[in-house]
LOMI-91521 format. One record per residue (C-alpha): residue in one letter; x, z, y. Coordinates in Angstrom, 1 decimal. Layout:
# residues N
  code      px      pz      py
     a       X       Z       Y
...
This chain:
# residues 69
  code      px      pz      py
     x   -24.6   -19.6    35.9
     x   -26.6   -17.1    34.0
     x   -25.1   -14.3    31.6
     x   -27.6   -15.0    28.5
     x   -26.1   -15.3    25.2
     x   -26.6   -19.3    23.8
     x   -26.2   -20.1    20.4
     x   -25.4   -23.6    20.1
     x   -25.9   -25.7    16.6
     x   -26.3   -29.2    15.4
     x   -30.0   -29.4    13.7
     x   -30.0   -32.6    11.0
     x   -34.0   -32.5    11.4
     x   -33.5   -33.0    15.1
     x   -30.4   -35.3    15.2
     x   -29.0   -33.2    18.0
     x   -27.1   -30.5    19.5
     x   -29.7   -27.2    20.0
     x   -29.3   -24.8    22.1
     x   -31.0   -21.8    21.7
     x   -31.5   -17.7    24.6
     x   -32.5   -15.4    22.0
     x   -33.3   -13.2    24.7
     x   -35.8   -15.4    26.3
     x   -38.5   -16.2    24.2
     x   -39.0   -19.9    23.6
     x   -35.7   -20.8    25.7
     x   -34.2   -23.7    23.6
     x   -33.3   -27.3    24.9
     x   -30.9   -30.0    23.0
     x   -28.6   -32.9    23.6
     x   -27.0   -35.7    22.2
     x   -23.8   -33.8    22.6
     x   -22.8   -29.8    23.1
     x   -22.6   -30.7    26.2
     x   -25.7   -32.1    26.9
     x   -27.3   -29.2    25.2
     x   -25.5   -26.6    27.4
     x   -26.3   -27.9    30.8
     x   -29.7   -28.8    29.5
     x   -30.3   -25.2    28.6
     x   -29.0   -24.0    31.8
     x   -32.0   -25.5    33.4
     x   -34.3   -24.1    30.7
     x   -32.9   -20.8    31.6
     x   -33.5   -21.1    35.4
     x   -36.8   -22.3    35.0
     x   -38.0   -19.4    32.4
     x   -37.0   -17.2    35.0
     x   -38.4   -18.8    37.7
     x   -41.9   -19.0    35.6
     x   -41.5   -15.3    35.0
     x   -41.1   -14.0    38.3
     x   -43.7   -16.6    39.8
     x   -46.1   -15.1    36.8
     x   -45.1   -11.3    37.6
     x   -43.5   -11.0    33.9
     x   -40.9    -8.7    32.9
     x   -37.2   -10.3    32.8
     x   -34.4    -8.8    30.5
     x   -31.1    -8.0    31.3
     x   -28.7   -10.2    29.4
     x   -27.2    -8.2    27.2
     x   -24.4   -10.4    26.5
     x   -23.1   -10.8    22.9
     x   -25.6   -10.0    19.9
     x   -24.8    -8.5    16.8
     x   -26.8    -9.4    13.3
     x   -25.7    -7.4    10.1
């Protein structure tokens, strides 16, 4: 299990659950149900990091909670 912060809404537009890793770029999947979205987005994750290793790109550090003002 990875340590990424997921934000998890229900979008109307998409009529489903979306789960969003604002520290991976384009990381998002979605479900019928949060918890479809979650363990869909856990395999997002793992294979955004697998792309970026295979490609040589830079991985962040989770950071763990993020703070807007």
């Amino acid at each position: 299990m990875t340590k990424y912060e997921i934000i998890l809404y229900w979008s109307e537009e998409d009529n489903a659950f979306i789960a969003e890793v604002p520290e991976l770029p384009g990381c998002a999947a979605d479900g019928a149900s949060r918890q479809e979205a979650l363990a869909n987005v856990e395999i997002v994750i793992a294979e955004w990091l697998e792309t970026a290793r295979e490609l040589g790109r830079a991985i962040p550090e989770p950071k763990g909670r993020l703070l807007f003002a």
